[in-house]
C-alpha positions in Angstrom: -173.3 -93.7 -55.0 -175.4 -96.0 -57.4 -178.4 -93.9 -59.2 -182.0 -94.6 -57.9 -184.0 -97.3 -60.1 -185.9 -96.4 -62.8 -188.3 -99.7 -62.9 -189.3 -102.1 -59.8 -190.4 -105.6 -60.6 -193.4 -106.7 -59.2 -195.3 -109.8 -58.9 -198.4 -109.6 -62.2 -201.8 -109.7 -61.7 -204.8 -110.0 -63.8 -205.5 -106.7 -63.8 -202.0 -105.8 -65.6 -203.5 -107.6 -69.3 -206.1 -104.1 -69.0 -202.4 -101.9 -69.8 -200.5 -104.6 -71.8 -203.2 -106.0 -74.2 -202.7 -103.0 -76.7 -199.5 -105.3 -77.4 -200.0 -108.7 -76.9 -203.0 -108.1 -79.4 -200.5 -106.6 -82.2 -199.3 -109.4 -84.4 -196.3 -107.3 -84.8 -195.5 -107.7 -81.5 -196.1 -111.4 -80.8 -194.7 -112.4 -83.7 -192.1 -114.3 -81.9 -193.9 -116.0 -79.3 -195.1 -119.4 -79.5 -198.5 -118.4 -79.6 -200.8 -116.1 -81.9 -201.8 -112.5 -80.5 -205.0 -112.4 -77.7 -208.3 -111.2 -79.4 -209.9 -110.3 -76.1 -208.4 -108.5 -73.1 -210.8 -111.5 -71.0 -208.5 -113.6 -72.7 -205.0 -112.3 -71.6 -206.5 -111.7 -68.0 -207.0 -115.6 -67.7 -203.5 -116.5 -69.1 -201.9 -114.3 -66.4 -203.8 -115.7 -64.0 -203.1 -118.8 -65.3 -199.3 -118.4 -64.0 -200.5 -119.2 -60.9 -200.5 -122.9 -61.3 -197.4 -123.4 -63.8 -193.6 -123.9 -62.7 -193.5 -120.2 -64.1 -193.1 -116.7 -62.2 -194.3 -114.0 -63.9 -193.3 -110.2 -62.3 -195.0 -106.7 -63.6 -192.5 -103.9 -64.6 -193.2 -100.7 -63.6 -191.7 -97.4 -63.3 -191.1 -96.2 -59.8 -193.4 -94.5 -58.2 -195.9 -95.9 -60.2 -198.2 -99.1 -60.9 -199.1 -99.4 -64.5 -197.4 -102.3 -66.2 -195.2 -101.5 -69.1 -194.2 -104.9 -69.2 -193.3 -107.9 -67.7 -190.2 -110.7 -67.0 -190.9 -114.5 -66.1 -188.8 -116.9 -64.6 -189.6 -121.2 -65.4 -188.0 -123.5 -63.0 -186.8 -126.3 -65.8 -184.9 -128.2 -63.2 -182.6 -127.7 -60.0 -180.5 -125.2 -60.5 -181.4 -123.9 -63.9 -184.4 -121.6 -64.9 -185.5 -120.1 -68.2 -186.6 -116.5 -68.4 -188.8 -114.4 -70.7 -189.8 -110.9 -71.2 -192.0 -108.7 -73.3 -192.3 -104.7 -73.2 -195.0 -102.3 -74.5 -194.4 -100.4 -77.0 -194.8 -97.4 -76.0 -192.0 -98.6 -73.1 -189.2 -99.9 -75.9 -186.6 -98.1 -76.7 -185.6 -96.8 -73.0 -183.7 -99.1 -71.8 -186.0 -100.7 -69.8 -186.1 -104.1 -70.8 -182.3 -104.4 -70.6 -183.1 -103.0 -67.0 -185.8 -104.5 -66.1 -184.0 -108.9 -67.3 -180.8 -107.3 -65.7 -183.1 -107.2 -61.9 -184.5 -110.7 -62.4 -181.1 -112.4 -63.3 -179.6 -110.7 -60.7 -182.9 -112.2 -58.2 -182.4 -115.4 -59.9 -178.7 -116.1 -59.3 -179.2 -114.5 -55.0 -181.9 -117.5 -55.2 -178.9 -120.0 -56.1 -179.6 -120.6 -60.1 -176.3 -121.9 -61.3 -177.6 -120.8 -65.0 -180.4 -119.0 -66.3 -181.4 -119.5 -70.5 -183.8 -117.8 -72.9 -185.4 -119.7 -76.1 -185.6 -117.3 -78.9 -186.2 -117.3 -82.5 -183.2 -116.8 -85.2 -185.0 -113.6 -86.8 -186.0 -112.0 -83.6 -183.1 -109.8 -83.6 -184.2 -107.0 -80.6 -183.7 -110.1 -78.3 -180.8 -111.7 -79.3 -179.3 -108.3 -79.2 -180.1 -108.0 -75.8 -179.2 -111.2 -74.6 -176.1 -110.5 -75.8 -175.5 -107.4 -74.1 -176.2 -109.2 -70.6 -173.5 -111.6 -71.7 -175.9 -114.5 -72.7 -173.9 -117.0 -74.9 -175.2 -118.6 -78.3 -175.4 -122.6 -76.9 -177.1 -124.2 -79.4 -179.8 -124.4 -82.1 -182.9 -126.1 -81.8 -184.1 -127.0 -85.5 -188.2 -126.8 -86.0 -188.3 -126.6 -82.4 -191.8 -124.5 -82.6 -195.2 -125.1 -84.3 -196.3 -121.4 -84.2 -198.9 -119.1 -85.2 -196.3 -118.4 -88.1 -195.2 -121.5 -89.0 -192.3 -124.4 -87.3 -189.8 -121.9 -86.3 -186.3 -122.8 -84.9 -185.0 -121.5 -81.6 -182.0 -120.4 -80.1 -180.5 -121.1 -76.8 -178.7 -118.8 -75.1 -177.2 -119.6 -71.6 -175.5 -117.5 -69.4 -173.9 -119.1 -66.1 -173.8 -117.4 -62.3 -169.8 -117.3 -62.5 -170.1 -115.5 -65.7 -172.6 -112.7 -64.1 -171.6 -108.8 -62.9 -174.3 -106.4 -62.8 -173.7 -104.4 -60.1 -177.4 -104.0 -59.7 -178.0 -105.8 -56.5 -181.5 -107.0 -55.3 -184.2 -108.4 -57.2 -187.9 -108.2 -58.1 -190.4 -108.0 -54.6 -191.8 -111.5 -53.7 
């Protein structure tokens, strides 16, 4: 008998930048994204309701039972087949397992849609994702040189790729629609 979830996935709202701003305002915290931290919580309310007209899907992650964010996953259709997926936690949420958790849902949801492979972009020296891309079983494909003009700089990227056929998480489902 599997153990009961810990976090359900679902679909972010505006109102989710009100728990998460505390974070994407830390420069600490954003320092690896491709843009500089939010100044104003209006701000971060408009760029997640902004996902509303990109190729992106973005998802809430909560802890069950409950409905405050602690963070979030998104999914960009980049062409048939293939999608590219981010994720960023609170800090007060890291270091529970729940971002390992909470990817782990939306590859599984990615690959029952029919992805044949699923990719995340990150920077060399961002070494809390690369470790868990690695622990999925994402695998180093490639580096992008000066890839990103950032808030700190032209950063290179790495691509890590991890194919439907290489995939076992024993999770089943996915994030609610």
């Amino acid at each position: 008998m599997s153990k009961p979830r810990r976090l359900i996935l679902r679909p972010r709202r505006p109102s989710d930048a009100d728990a998460l701003f505390s974070t994407m305002a830390d420069p600490d915290a954003m320092r690896w994204w491709s843009r500089a931290p939010f100044k104003h919580v209006e701000e971060l309310r408009a760029y997640f309701v902004n996902d509303d007209q990109s190729n992106w899907r973005s998802w809430a992650i909560v802890r069950a039972g409950e409905e405050l964010a602690v963070g979030f996953v998104a999914a960009g259709q980049k062409r048939e087949g293939v999608s590219e997926i981010g994720y960023l936690l609170a800090r007060a949420a890291q270091g529970h397992g729940y971002a390992h958790e909470a990817v782990t849902i939306l590859i599984d949801h990615l690959f029952a849609e029919g992805q044949r492979r699923i990719f995340a972009d990150t920077d060399p020296d961002n070494h809390p994702s690369i470790a868990l891309l690695t622990a999925l079983g994402f695998t180093l494909e490639g580096r992008l040189r000066a890839e990103w003009h950032t808030h700190i700089g032209v950063r290179d990227s790495l691509i890590y790729g991890l194919l439907a056929e290489e995939w076992s998480s024993g999770t089943g489902g996915g994030p609610a629609s």
